[in-house]
Structures are given as C-alpha cells and as structure tokens.
C-alpha positions in Angstrom: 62.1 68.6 58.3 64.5 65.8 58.8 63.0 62.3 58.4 64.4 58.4 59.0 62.7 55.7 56.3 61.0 52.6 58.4 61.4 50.7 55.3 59.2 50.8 52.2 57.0 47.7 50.9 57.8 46.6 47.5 54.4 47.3 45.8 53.2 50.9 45.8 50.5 50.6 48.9 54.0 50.2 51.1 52.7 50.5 54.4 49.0 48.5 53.7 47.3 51.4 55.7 43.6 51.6 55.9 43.9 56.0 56.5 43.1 57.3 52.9 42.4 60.8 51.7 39.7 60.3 48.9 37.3 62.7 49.9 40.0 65.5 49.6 41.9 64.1 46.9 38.9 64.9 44.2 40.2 66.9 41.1 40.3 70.7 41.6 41.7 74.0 40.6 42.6 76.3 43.3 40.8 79.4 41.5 37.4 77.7 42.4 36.7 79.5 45.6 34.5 75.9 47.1 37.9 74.1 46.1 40.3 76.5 47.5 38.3 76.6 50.8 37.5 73.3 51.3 41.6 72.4 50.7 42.7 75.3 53.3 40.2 74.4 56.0 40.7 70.5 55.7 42.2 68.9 58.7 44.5 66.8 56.8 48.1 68.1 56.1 47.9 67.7 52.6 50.0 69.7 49.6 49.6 69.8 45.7 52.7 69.0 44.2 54.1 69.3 40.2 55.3 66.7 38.2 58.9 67.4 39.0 58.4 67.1 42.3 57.8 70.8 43.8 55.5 71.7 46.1 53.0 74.3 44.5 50.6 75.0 46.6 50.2 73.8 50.5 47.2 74.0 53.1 47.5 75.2 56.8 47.5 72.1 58.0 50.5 70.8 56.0 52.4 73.7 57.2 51.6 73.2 60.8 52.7 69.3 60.4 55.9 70.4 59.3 56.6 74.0 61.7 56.3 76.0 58.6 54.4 78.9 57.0 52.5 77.1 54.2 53.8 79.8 51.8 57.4 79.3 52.9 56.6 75.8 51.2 56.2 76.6 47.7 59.1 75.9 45.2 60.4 73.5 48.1 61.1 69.7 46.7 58.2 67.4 48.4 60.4 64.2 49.1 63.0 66.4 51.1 60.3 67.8 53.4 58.8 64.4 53.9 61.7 62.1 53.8 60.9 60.2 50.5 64.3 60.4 49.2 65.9 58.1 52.1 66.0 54.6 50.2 66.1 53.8 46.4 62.6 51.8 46.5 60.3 54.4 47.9 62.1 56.6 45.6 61.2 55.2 42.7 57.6 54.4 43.6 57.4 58.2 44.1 58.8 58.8 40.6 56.4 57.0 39.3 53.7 58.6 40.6 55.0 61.5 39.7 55.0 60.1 35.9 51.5 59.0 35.9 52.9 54.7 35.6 51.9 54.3 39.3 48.2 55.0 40.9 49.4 55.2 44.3 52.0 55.7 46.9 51.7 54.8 50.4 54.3 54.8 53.4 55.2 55.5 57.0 58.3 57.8 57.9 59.3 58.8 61.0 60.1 62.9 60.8 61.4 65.5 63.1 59.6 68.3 63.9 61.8 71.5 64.1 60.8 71.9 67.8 62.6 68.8 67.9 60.0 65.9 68.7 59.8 63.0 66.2 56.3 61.7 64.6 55.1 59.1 62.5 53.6 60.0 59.7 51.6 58.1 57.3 52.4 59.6 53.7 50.7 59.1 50.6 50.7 60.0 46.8 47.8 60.5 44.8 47.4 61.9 41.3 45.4 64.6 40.5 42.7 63.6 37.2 42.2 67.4 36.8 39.8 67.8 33.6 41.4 71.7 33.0 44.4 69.4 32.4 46.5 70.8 35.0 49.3 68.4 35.8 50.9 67.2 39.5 49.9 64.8 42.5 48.2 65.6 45.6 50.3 64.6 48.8 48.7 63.8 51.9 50.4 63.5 55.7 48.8 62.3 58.4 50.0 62.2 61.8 49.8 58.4 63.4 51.7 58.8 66.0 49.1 57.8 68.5 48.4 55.0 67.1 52.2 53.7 66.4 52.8 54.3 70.1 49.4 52.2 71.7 50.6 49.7 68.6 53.9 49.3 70.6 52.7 49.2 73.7 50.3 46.5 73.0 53.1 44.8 70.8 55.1 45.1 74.1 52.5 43.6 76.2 52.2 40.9 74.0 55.8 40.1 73.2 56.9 40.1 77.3 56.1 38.2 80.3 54.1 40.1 83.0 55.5 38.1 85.6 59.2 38.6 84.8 59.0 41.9 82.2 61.5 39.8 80.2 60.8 39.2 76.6 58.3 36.1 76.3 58.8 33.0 74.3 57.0 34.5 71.2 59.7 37.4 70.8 62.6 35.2 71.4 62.2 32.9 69.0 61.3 35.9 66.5 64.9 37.6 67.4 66.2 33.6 66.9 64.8 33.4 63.5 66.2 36.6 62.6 69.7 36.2 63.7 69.6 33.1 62.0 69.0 34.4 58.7 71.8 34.6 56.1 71.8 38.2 56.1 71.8 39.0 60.2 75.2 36.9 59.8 76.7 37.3 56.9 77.6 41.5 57.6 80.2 41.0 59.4 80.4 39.5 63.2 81.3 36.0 63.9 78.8 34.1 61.8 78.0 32.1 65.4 75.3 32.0 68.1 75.2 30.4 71.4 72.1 30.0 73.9 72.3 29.3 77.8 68.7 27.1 78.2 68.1 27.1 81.8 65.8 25.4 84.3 65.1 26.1 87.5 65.5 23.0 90.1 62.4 21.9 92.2 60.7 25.1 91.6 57.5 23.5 91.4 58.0 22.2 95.2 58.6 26.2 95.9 55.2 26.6 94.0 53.4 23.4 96.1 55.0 24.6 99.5 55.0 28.0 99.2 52.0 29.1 96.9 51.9 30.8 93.5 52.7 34.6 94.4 55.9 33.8 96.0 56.7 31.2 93.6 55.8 34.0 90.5 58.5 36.7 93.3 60.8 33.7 92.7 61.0 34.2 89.3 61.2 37.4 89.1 64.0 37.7 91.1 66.1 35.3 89.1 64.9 37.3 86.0 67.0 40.3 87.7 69.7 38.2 88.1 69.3 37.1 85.0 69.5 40.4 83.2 72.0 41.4 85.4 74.6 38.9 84.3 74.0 39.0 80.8 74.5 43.0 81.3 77.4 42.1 82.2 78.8 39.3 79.8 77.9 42.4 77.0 80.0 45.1 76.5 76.8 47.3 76.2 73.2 47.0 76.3 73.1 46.5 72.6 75.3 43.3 72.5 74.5 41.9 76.0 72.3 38.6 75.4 68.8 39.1 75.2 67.4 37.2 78.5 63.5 35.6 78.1 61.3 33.4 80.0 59.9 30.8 77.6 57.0 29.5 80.2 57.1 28.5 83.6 60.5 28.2 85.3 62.3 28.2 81.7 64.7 31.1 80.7 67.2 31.3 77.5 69.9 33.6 76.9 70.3 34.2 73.1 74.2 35.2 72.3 74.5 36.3 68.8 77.9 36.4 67.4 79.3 34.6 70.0 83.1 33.9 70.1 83.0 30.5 71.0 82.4 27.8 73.1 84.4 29.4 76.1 82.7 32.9 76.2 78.9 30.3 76.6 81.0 28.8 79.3 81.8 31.9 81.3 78.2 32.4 80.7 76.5 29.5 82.1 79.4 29.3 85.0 78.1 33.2 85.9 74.6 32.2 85.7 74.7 29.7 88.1 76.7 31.1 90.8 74.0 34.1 90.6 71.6 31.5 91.2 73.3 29.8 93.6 72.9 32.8 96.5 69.9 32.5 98.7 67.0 34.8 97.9 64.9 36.7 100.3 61.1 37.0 99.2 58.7 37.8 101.5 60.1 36.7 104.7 61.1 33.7 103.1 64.7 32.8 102.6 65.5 30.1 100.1 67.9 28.7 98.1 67.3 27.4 94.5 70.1 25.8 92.0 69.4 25.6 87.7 70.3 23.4 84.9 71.7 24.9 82.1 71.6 23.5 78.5 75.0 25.4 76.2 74.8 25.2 72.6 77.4 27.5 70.8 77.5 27.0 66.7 77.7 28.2 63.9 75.1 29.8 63.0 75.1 29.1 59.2 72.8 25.8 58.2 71.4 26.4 61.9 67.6 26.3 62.0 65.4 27.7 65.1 63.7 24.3 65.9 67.7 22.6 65.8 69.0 25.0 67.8 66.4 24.4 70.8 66.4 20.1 70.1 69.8 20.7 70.9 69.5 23.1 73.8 66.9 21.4 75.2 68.5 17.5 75.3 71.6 19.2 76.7 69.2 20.5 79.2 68.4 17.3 79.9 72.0 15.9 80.2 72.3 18.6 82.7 69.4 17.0 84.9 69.9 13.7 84.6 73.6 14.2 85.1 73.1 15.8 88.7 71.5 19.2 88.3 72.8 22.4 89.4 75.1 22.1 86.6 75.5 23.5 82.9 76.1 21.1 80.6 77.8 21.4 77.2 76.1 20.2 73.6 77.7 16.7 72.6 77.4 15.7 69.0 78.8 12.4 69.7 76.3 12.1 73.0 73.4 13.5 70.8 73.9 11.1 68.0 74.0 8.1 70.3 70.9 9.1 72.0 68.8 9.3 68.7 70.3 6.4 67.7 68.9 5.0 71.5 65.3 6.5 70.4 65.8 5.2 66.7 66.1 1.8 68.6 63.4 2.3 70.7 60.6 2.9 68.3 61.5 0.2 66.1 61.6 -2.4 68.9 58.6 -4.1 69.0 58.2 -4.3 64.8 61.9 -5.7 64.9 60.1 -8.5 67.1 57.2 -9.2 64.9 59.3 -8.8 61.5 61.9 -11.6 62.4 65.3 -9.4 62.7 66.6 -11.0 66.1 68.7 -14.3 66.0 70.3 -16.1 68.5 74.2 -16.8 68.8 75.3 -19.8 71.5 78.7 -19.8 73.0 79.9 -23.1 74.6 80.3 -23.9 78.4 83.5 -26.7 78.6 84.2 -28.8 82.0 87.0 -27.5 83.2 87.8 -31.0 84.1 88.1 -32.6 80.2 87.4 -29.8 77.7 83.9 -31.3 76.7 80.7 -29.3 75.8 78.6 -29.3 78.9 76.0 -26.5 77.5 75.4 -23.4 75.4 74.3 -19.7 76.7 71.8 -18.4 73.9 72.8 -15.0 73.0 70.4 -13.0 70.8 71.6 -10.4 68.9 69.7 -7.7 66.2 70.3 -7.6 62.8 69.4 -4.4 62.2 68.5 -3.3 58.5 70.2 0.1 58.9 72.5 -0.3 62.2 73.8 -3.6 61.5 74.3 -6.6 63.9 73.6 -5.2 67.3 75.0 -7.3 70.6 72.5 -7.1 73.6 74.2 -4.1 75.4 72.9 -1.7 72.6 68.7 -2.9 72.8 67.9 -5.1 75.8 68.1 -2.4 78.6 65.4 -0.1 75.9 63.3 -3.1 76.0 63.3 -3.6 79.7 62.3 -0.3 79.8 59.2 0.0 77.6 57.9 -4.0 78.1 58.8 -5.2 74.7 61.5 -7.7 76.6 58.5 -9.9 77.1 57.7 -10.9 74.0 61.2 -10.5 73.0 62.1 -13.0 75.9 59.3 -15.5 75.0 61.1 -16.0 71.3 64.6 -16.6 73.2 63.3 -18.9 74.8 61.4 -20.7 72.5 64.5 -20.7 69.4 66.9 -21.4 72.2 64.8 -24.5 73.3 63.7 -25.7 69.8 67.3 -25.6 68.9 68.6 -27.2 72.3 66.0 -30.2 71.2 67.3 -30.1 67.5 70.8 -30.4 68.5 69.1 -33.7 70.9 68.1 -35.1 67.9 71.0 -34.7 65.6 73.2 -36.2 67.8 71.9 -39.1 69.6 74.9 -40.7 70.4 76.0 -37.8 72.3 75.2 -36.5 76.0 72.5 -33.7 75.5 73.9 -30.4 76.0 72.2 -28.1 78.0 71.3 -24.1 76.6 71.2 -21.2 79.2 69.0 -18.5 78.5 69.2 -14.9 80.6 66.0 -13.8 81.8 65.0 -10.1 82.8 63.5 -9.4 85.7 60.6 -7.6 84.2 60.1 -10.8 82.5 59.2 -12.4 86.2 56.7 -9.0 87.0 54.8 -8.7 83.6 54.1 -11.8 82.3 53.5 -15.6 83.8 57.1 -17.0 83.3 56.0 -20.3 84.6 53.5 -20.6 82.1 55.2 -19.3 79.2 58.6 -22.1 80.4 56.0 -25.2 80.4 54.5 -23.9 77.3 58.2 -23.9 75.3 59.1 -27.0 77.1 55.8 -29.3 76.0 56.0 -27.5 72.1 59.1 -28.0 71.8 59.8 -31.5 73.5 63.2 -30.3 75.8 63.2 -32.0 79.0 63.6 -29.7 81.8 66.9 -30.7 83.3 67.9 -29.2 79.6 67.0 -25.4 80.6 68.5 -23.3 82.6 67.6 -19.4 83.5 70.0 -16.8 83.7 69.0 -13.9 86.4 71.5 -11.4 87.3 72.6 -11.0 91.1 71.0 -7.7 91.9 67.4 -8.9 90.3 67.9 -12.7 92.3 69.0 -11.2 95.6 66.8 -10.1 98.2 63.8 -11.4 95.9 60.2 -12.5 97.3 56.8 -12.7 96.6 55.7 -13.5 93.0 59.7 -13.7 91.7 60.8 -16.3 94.4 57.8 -18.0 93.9 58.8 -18.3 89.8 61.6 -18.8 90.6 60.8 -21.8 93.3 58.4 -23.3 90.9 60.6 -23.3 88.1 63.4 -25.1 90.4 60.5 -27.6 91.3 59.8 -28.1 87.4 63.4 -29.4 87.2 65.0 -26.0 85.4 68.3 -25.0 86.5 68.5 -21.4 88.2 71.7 -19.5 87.8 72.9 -16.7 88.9 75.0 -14.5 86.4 77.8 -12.0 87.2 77.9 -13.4 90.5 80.1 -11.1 93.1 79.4 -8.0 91.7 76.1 -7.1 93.5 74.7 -7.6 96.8 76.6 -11.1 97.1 74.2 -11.4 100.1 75.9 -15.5 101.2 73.6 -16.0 103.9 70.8 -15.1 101.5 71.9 -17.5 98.9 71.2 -20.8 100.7 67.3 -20.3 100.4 67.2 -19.5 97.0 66.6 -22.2 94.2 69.6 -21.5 92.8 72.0 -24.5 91.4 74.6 -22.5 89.3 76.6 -19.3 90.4 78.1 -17.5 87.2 81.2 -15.6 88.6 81.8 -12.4 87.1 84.2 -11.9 84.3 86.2 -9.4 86.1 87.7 -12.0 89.2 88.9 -14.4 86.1 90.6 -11.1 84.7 92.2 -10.5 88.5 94.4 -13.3 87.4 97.9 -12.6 86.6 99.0 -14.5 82.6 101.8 -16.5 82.8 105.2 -15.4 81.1 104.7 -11.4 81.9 107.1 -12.0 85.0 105.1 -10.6 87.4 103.3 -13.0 90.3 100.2 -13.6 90.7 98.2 -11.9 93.3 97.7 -14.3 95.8 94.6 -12.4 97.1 92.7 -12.9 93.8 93.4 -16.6 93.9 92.2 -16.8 97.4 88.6 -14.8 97.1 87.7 -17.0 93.9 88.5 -20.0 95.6 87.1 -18.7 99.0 83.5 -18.4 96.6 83.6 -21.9 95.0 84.3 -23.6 98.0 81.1 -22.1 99.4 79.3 -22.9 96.0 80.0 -26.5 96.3 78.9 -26.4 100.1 75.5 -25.1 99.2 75.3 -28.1 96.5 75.9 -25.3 93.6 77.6 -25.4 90.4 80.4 -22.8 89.4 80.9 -21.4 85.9 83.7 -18.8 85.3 83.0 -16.7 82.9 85.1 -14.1 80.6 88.3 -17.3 80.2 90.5 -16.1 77.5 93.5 -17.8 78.4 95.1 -21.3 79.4 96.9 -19.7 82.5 93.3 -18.8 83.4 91.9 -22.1 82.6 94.3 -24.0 84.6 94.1 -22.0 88.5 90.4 -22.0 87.8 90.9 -25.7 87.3 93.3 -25.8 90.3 90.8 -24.2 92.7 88.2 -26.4 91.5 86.1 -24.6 89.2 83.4 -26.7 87.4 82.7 -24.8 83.9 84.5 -22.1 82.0 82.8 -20.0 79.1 85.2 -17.5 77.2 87.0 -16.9 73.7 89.2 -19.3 75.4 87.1 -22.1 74.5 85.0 -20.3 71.6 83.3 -17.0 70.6 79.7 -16.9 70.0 78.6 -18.4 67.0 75.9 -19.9 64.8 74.1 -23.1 66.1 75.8 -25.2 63.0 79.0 -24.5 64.6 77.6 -25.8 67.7 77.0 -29.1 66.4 80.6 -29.5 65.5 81.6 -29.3 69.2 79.5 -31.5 70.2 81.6 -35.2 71.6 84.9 -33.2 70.4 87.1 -31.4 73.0 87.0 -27.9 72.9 
C-alpha cells in the first residue's frame, strides 16, 4: 500500500490522538489459544512486528485495512506497508521504538488502498513487555477517515463565509501569516506579496433601502465576480489570488509572489471595471462602484498587522480621494499622515506643557516705512519634530477643539507682549498686534468674554487689538458670530479680514460687517510684474487691486497687502494707495526683542 506522510510531530505522540490500543496491546504469545483469539477476532487492524522491523504475525483486520491476506503479510517490512519511511523524523521515532529508547509512536498517514481509494489512518507503535521474553512491537491501524472528513467540513464551515462561500477573515489572515513566513518566501518565487483591499460604496444604503437578503445577493454576486477576476489574473487555480470577505461589504485579494506594483494595478483596474456593470438581483437592477486599497512589497520584514495598516489607510485614501477608485500605498503619504496623528495626540499636552511661542512680523505704512503693528504668529517647538509653522497643527486643532485653549494663550502672550512693548517704549506711538482667530473659536467658547478678560489682565487698551478672521469664516456670518464680532467692534477692537479676495468676496455683504481692515491676499501682490525682467506689467492686475482699495476706503476700511517681498511691489501698492504692507520685504517673523528694535526706526 502506497502512503503520503501529513507530517510528523517532533515528540513521539506525533499526531496527539486520544484513539489508543491498550486493551489489545497487553503482552502475549500467540501459542496461548485466549491470546491468539482475542488478537484475530479484534476489530482493530493491528500486526506484531520484530525488532528489525518485519511484520511476524498479522490479524484479519490488518489485512483487510490494507487489501491483503494477513498471511501474505509476514516477512513484509511494517514501515513500507504503512508509509513510515516517507520523512527522516517519523523514521527515526519508529527506530526507536523499535530499539526499546522510545515508549511510543503515534501518527496519521494518508494510505491507498489497492482498490484505489485513499484513507487516513491513525498509526501507532507500542512495545510488547512480553515476560517469555519474546522481542518486537505491536502496531496498530485505525481507520479515521470519518472523522478527518466531518473535521474538514466543520474546518470549512468555520474558515468560510456562508453568505459569499469565499474564505472568511479567520483563513485569510492564516494563509497571510504563512506566506509571510521566511520559509513560504525564501524557496524560490519573488520574495513579494501584494493585496487588493476593497470596499464596497454605499452598500449600507443598498442594505437600508433594499433589505438585508438582497443586500447579502449583493454580495454574493460581487464574490463571483470577484473570484472570477482573480481566476483570471492566475495562470491556474493554484496561483490565482485567494479572494475573502473579511466582514460586511469588505473583500481582500491576497497575491503571493507578486511581480510588482504593475501586475496589483492590472488587478485592482480589473476589479473595478467588474464592479462597475449593473447587477440584476431579484428584479432589482443596480449599480454599485468599490474602493480599492493596493499594497505590493516585499514580503521579507512584512508583518500581517503592517500589511493591513497599510492596506487599509490606502483604502481610505481611496475614499476620501473620490471613491470608485483604487489607490496605491504612499510611503511618503503614509508617513505624513502618522506624523498628522503623532500631532494630533499630543496637542492638547503641548498646550498645558508650554511648547508654543509666538513670532510677530511687522506691518510698515506704506506711506513712511514706520511700524504701524505686529501680526502674532505662534509657532510649535516640537521636542521631536522641531519648530512647526501653523500650516502643520492649527487645522488638527480646529478639528478636535483644542484651538480654544490654544487661541486663549495667543491671545493673551500676544496682548501681554503688545502692553510690554507699551511700556518699554513710551516715547513711541503704541503699535498695534493682530492676532488670527478661528472660527471655531467664535462657536465653542465666549470670545467676548475671554477678549475683555486678556484686555483688563493685561492692561492693553482696545484700539491696540485687532482680530484676524479669514473671508470664508467672516462672509455670510450671522447669529452668535456677527454678534461677537459686532460686540467686539463696539468694545473698540479692530476686525480684519485676512486673505481677502480669495473667498466669497461677497462686496455688497461687506458694508454691514464690523469690519475696519481688509487683508488682501498674498497672491494679487505676486500678480505684479518686478521691475528689470523686461517684461510689462499686467495692467489688469494693477487695475483689480486698485479697483478693491478704492472700495476699501469708501466703506471707511483699512488695506493691508500682504506677502510684499519686493520694492517694485511696495511702490504700485504705494501708487494705488495702499495703506500697510507686511512681507520679507519689510521683515521676516521674528522674536519680540527684535520687535523692539523697529520700533520709531524705519523699516
């Protein structure tokens, strides 16, 4: 009989069966008629074999097992009839035995009858404590076959989805976490793996609208299609991508030994289109679109969990970037975004442990160069990013609230410091300081308050402050933020609007805001043509700029260009009647001790 070895365990119980033969395997000489009987008529296939491995003597049952005439059996070697020769480990545990250094061998084989059906077998080795001193082991077969097929059917029930048939979550991520070990890899093949992770777009509408059973339909059907393409992206069954659901509208397509980023490509592009054609369930024709996550690698120093992070943010990109599209794994994009969540989390403690600090940069009549004012400009020195400008944390903290307390300690070191700078310099006109507020700083907290509060602690008269709010949060505002910003007005702060013209620039609106300064975006000043590159000015430029100042100053308000780098710049903005100028022109932001040095000088 021809066997195949399912693998032995490395002690000498190798399979850890509970199916033993110790009633039958009691000492016993075959000349004792109550022995002899008892071993012919037991059920169990069982022969007694020498200690150079030859089968001596054989019961009925044995030679039925195998399609043989018990008889026919003596003088055969055991391990060829039952397979035990097939790998070195089980080899030697049966030499052993044989020996008398081991008490036990136990293992499975698969064998083939000579009627040509396979079986599992359960095999094991016993010695035979004889007290006539008769040497050998008893070997004992019994067929399991039964119960190695209802173990893989309930294995297969518990590894695959009922809805879909595919393989479930459980049995992809134990064919993940064996394609990622060194030795799946390392024989030959690539040494890569990719993984389409797909989502299925508003499928839970198909599920609210339509009900469960045709939603479940649904997913079956885009199993099939599924299956079908990755049958296709394989040359064979065997290397086609293993396709499973991982929980509600969630598939992955595992591709070991991919080629490279261009084959998971192909993939995903295949996947969708498949998608992409309406499906008919139930009467109901509909048309669904997916999000596909690609992450192709190598697959050396790849873990399981890293693998799916990755899939599963690129999944995300896919989503946020417009579904119905696949999307492929960034490294650059990834390390920002953890970055972005390192940020995040440490937000608030940054806040309470004293890392921000505010930068000012100078505001200069464009009239006679002087120091009009300051805008505060807060920047993070982060213990393990470094000095962080306000593009890199103040959108994460209008996001998760901690801009309000953030905001409040602007405020309050920009107006302590406005008032210190008072102080210093008595002989001098007070400077004003500009501070920008969010307008989630107007919803969630009591501005007003918290502006009368600074102002009284910290001694700055109003006329001193002024609030920067961006066009798109000012315009169109009512209720509680035109009210702030109405009472604010009243209090005697100055309202400005910053990166004016690039937002609704509603005009008519403007006139019944309390607005007195309009911050023009950087990008008209950098419309202007430099001098000396011999090419003229666009006339149109010139004309809009001037076109908004004009109005400015006929609603009573105050212009301040902003982004003036150069003297060409300075002077048309002059020319059209510009009132302030901020820009590297004049000064970079820096440190408050720098500030005093402007102060009465020219800048």
């Amino acid at each position: 009989m021809n066997g195949t070895s399912e693998g032995p365990a490395p002690a000498a119980d190798l399979d850890g069966s509970a199916v033993t033969e110790s009633d039958i395997a009691t000492p016993f000489r075959t000349e004792y008629p109550s022995h002899r009987a008892a071993f012919a008529a037991a059920p169990l296939a069982m022969a007694v074999v020498d200690r150079e491995g030859t089968v001596v003597d054989a019961n009925p049952a044995f030679g039925e097992l195998l399609g043989a005439v018990p008889e026919e059996l003596t003088g055969t070697p055991a391990a060829d009839l039952v397979d035990l020769a097939s790998d070195a480990r089980t080899w030697h545990a049966y030499r052993e035995v044989l020996r008398g250094r081991q008490a036990k061998l136990r293992c499975k084989r698969r064998l083939k009858h000579p009627d040509g059906h396979s079986m599992w077998a359960q095999i094991t080795v016993t010695p035979l404590a004889d007290p006539h001193g008769s040497p050998g082991v008893l070997l004992s077969v019994a067929d399991i076959t039964a119960r190695r097929e209802l173990q893989a059917r309930l294995r297969h029930l518990q590894m695959h989805d009922p809805v879909t048939r595919l393989p479930n979550r459980t049995l992809f991520f134990e064919r993940l976490t064996a394609a990622l070990e060194p030795e799946s890899y390392e024989q030959g093949g690539t040494g890569r793996i990719g993984l389409c992770y797909l989502d299925l777009d508003g499928f839970q509408a198909v599920n609210d609208t339509l009900g469960h059973r045709v939603g479940d339909r649904l997913l079956a059907a885009v199993a099939e299609r599924l299956t079908r393409c990755a049958d296709e992206a394989g040359h064979d069954r065997a290397t086609a991508p293993l396709v499973a659901r991982l929980g509600g509208d969630e598939f992955a397509l595992l591709v070991e030994d991919s080629t490279g980023t261009e084959q998971l490509a192909d993939l995903a592009e295949s996947l969708l289109k498949a998608i992409q054609a309406p499906f008919d369930l139930s009467g109901h024709r509909m048309s669904v679109s997916a999000s596909i996550g690609v992450v192709e690698r190598r697959a050396e120093g790849t873990s399981a969990t890293g693998l799916m992070q990755a899939a599963d943010t690129t999944l995300y990109w896919a989503k946020a970037d417009g579904r119905d599209r696949w999307t492929l794994f960034d490294p650059e994009r990834n390390a920002h975004r953890m970055t972005r969540q390192a940020l995040a989390s440490t937000l608030r403690p940054a806040i309470e442990r004293g890392e921000f600090k505010l930068d000012y940069q100078p505001l200069v009549g464009m009239e006679d160069g002087r120091l009009r004012g300051v805008e505060a400009l807060v920047r993070w020195d982060h213990p393990q990013f470094g000095l962080l400008t306000p593009n890199r944390f103040i959108a994460l903290a209008e996001e998760d609230g901690s801009i309000v307390p953030l905001g409040r300690w602007i405020l309050a070191t920009a107006c302590r410091q406005a008032r210190q700078w008072q102080l210093d310099h008595p002989d001098e006109p007070p400077i004003f300081v500009s501070v920008n507020v969010a307008v989630r700083q107007v919803w969630d907290s009591d501005l007003v308050a918290d502006v009368a509060k600074t102002l009284a602690e910290t001694g700055l008269a109003p006329h001193l402050l002024q609030l920067e709010l961006t066009e798109s949060a000012v315009m169109g505002s009512a209720g509680r933020p035109l009210q702030a910003l109405q009472a604010l007005s009243d209090m005697g702060v100055g309202i400005a609007i910053d990166d004016f013209g690039t937002g609704y620039s509603n005009l008519a609106y403007l006139s019944r805001l309390p607005v007195s300064v309009l911050k023009l975006d950087g990008s008209f000043v950098r419309g202007f043509q430099y001098e000396g590159e011999g090419v003229p000015p666009n006339p149109a430029d010139e004309v809009v700029v001037e076109a908004m100042i004009q109005l400015a100053h006929r609603l009573g308000l105050t212009v301040t260009a902003e982004c003036v780098e150069t003297s060409a710049q300075a002077t048309r903005l002059r020319r059209i009647g510009c009132d302030t100028g901020q820009g590297w022109l004049y000064s970079r932001p820096v440190s408050p001790d720098r500030i005093s040095g402007l102060m009465g000088a020219q800048v």
